[in-house]
N, C-alpha and C positions, 0 to 999 in steps of 0.2 A: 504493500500500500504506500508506502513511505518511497520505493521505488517510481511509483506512479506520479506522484505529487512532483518528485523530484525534475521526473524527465517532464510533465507539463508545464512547470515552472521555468524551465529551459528553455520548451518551444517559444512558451509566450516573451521569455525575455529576448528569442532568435526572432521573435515576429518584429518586437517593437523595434530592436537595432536595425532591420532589415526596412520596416517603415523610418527610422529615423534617418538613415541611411540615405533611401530613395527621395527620400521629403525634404528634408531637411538640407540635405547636402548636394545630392543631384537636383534636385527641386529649385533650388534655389540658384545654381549655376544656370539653369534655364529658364528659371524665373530674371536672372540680372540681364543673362543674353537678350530676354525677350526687351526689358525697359530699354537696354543698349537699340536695338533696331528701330523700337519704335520713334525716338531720338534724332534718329537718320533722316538728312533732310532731303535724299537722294537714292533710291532702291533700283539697283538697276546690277546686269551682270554685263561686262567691259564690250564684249560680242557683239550684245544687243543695241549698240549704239549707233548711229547713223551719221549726227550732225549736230555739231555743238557752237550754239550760237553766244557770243561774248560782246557785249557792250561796256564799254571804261568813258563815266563822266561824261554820258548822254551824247559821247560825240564820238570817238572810232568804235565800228562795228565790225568783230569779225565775226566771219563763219569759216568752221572748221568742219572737212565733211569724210568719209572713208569712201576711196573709191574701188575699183572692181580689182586693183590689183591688191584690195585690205590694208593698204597703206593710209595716213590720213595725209589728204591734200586740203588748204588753203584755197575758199573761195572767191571769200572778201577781204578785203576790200580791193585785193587782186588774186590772180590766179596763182598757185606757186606751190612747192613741194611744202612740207610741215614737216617740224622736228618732231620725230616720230616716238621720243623720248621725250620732250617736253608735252606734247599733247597726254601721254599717257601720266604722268605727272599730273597735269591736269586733271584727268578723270579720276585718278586715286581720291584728291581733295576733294571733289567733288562727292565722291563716296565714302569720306571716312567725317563727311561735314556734319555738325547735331546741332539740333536746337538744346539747346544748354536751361535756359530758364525765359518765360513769360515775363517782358517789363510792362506789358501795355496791352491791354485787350483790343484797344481802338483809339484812336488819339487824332485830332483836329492839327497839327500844327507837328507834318513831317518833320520839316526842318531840323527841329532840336536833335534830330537822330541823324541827322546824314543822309533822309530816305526820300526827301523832296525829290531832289536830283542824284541817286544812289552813283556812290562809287565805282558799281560797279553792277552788272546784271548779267543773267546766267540762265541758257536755257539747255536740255541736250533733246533732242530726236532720235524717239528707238525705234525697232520696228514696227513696234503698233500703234507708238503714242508718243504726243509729247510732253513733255513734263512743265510745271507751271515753272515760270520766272523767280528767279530768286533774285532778290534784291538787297547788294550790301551797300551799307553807310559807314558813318563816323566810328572810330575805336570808343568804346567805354568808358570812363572817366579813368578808371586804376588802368588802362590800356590793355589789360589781359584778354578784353572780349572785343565783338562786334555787333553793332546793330543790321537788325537783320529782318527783312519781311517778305513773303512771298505776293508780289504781286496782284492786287486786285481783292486783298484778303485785310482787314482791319489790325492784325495781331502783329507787335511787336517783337525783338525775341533777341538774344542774345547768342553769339555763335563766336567759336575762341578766332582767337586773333588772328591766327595762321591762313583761315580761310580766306578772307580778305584777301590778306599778302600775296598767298600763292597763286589767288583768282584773276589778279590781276597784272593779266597779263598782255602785253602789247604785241602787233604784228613781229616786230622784231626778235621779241623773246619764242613766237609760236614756228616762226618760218624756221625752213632749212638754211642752216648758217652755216653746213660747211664747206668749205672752198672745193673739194673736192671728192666729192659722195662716190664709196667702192668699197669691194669688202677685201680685206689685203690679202685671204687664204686664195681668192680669185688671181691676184698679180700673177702674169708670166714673161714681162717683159717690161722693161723702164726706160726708157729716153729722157737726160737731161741736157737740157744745150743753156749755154749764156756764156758771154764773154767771146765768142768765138768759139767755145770750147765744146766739144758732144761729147757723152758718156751713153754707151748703151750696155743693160745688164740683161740678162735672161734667166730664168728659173723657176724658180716655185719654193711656196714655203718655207724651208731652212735652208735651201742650198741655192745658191746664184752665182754667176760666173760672170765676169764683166766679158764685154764680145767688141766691144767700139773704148777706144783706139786702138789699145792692145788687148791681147786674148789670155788673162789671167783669174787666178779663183778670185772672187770675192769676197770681202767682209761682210760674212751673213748677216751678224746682228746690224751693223751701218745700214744693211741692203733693209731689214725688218723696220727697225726705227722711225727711214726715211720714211718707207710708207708705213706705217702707223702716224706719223706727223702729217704726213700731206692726207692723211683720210680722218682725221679728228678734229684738224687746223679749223678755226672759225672765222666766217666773214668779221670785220669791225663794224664795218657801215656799207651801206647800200646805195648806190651814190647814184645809178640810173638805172631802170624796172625796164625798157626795151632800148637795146642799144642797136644805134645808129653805125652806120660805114663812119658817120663825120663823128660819134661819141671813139669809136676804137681808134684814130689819129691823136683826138682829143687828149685821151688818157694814155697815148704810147703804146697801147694794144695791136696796132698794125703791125710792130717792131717790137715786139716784147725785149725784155733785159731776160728774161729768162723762163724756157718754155719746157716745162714734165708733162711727157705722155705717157701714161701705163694702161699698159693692154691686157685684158681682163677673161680668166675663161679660153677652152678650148678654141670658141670664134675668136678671139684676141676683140672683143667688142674694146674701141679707145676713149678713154676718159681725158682728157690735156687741162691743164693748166696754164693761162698764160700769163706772166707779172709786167707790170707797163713801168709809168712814170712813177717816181718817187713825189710824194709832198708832204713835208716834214717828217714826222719819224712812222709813216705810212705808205705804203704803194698800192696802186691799183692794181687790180687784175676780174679774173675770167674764166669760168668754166665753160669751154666752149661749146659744150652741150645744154648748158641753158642762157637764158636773156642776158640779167643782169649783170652789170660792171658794180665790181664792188671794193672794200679797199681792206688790204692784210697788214698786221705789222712787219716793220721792218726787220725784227729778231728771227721772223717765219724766212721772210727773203734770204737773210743769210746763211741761215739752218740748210737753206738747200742747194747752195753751192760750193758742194762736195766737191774740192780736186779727186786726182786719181789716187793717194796717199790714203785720203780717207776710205775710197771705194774700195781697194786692192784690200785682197787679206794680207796680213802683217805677220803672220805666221813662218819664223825665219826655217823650222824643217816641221815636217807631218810624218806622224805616224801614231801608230794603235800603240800606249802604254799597255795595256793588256797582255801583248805577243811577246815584249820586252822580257827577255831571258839571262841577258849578261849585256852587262853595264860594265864597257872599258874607261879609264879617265888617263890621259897623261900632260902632266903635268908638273915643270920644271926638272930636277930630277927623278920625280917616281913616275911610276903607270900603276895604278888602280886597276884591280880587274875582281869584279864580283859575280856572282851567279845565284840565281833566285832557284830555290826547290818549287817548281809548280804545285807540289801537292801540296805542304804547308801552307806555302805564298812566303816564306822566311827568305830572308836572303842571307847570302854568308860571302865574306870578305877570301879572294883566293891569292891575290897579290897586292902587297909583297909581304903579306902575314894573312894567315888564315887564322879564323873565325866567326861567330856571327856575328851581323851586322845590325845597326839600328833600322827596324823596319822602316821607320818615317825619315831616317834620313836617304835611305835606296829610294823611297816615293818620292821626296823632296828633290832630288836630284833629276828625275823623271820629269816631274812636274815643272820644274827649273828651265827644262829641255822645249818641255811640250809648249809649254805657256809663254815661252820667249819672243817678242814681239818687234820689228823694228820699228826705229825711228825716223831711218830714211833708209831707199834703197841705191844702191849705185853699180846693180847689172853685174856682167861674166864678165869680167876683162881679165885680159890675156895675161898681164904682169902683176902676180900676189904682191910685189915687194912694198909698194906703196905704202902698203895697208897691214905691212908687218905679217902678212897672212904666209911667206912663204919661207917661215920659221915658226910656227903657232906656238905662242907662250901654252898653250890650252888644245886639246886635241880629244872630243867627246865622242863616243862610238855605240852604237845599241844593237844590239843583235838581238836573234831569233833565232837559234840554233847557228848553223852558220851562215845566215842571211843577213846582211848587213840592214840593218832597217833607217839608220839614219844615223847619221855623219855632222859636229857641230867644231869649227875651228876657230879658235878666238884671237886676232891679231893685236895691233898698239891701239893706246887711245888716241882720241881727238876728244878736247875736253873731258867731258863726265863722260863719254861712251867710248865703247869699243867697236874695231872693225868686227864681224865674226863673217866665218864663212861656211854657210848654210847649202840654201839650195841657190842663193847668189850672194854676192857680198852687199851686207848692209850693215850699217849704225846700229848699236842696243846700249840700252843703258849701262855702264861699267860694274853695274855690281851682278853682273853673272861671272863678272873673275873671282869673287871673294866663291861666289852659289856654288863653283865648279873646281873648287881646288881643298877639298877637306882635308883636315890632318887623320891620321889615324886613330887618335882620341874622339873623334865627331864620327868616324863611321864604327867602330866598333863597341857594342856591348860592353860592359863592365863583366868582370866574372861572375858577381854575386846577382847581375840582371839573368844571365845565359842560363844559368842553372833554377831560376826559378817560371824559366818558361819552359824549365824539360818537363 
């Protein structure tokens, strides 16, 4: 009996936690959800929307509409592409906007709110319907809120500050601002000309090769950069909405200072850029595939006239660290010669003492190698002596079994760098003679290290 009581008493207390539970705690998450929506001054899903009409201070009107290719185009107050990240910005605000609290049920004398002549008005167009007009005014006295009324509706109401702000927004902030709209996984081909000068590169994604004037690898990330720059770069100003034969003399666009074409996609479909006159710390220019003349800053202008130094990879030899299996060094009177255990990855010192070696100083070395970069080049010429190259204080060697994988020879200096001789003779900074000349304290193991990695 005592049994029975027990386990009843149980149930009921498993009923009420399981009601208190749903009630109280779930209940109530979708009781706050519920007050959260109804708050919402804007219900709508991003899809469903059509055409969003914006009026700022009773006098620019725009309309923003999505057209067939679901992109949103600019209707008014002229035709034109939309920043397709700013409109959506816009409709977020628009959806996350609430009516916060009732000041006024009805009131004779707009004015005091900012609502006579609203700041700012706001309509969007779905598929089946249009939504009433929202109308913002003046910020709140503490500035934290907005006054706020829908159209045609007596009630006053307050809505946070942000709404305003971000509603109000001008053709300028809506349109497409960037100088040069493409998507850069698209790029297979780049042309830059100014000064006299043409640079052509060809490739795709991480790898690019220059092809114009001369035919060498390229600086991938230089080649990525550029265009990430010329595909993010924004207009300043808008300076003529259809241009004229007589606007492109005007602005120096008949005769550009400097003209990028990159070609896009298997068609190579071409996007160009072309930069005109300078005036003051701005230039004009042009995407030849739409209207407007508009003006860039001058930091954009220089950014893109890359010589060949910048274009060219700087890479003084290449090869896979990976394969590297013996690592020769000679240098002054010794030669260094190590050999890596592929199964471990250890490496151990074989001249002119054997032992093991510091892992990270064998990778440093490598890395030393790999990552060595010039700072000017000056070609194959026939006579080392110049350049001290035809006595190398410094003589680096990598192999691969017995495959020579790559060959680094370090000559005299000139200033802070040294000649080395690569896959041509170039300029590097002078301290890869300290990187490449270790004593045998810096590459070997102490005893008490070797033995606690057996």
């Amino acid at each position: 009996m005592r049994f029975r009581s027990t386990l009843i008493a149980a149930l009921v207390a498993l009923g009420l936690g399981a009601f208190l539970y749903f009630y109280e705690i779930e209940g109530e998450k979708k009781r706050e959800e519920a007050r959260e929506k109804a708050k919402k001054l804007f219900l709508f899903e991003e899809d469903e929307v059509r055409k969003i009409a914006l009026v700022r201070d009773d006098t620019t009107h725009i309309v923003v509409e999505r057209g067939k290719d679901g992109l949103w185009h600019i209707a008014e107050p002229i035709k034109t592409d939309a920043d397709q990240d700013a409109v959506g910005r816009l409709l977020d605000t628009m959806r996350d906007a609430t009516n916060e609290r009732v000041v006024a049920d009805s009131v004779l004398d707009l004015g005091k709110f900012g609502l006579e002549h609203p700041k700012v008005r706001v309509a969007i167009v779905l598929k089946d319907t249009t939504t009433d007009t929202l109308c913002i005014g003046d910020f709140s006295p503490t500035g934290s809120y907005v006054f706020a009324r829908w159209a045609g509706r007596p009630q006053v109401f307050l809505s946070k500050r942000y709404v305003r702000t971000r509603l109000n927004q001008g053709l300028f902030d809506l349109r497409e601002r960037r100088v040069l709209p493409f998507e850069r996984e698209e790029a297979r081909k780049l042309a830059l000309k100014y000064d006299g000068k043409r640079f052509v590169l060809v490739g795709g994604g991480e790898e690019w090769e220059l092809e114009e004037p001369v035919k060498l690898r390229a600086d991938n990330s230089t080649v990525r950069s550029l265009l990430s720059r010329l595909r993010t770069e924004r207009a300043r100003k808008f300076v003529v909405e259809h241009t004229t034969e007589e606007d492109l003399r005007t602005y120096g666009l008949d005769r550009p200072s400097v003209e990028v074409t990159v070609w896009l996609g298997e068609e190579r479909a071409q996007k160009t850029l072309k930069v005109g006159k300078r005036e003051g710390r701005r230039y004009y220019a042009k995407d030849v595939s739409r209207d407007p003349v508009f003006m860039v800053d001058s930091s954009f202008v220089s950014y893109l006239k890359k010589d060949l130094m910048n274009l060219r990879d700087k890479h003084v030899v290449r090869f896979d660290r990976d394969q590297v299996d013996r690592i020769e060094l000679a240098y002054g009177d010794s030669v260094v010669a190590c050999e890596k255990d592929t199964a471990s990855g250890d490496w151990y010192l074989k001249r002119p003492k054997e032992g093991k070696m510091k892992i990270w100083r064998a990778n440093r070395i490598l890395s030393d190698i790999k990552f060595l970069q010039a700072k000017e080049f000056l070609g194959k010429p026939e006579d080392l002596k110049p350049y001290g190259l035809d006595s190398p204080r410094i003589v680096a060697k990598l192999w691969h079994g017995e495959e020579l994988l790559a060959k680094l020879s370090i000559g005299g200096h000139k200033d802070d760098k040294v000649y080395v001789l690569g896959e041509e003779v170039c300029l590097v900074d002078s301290t890869i003679v300290e990187d490449l000349s270790p004593s045998l304290e810096e590459l070997l193991e102490e005893e008490s290290e070797a033995l606690s990695t057996k």
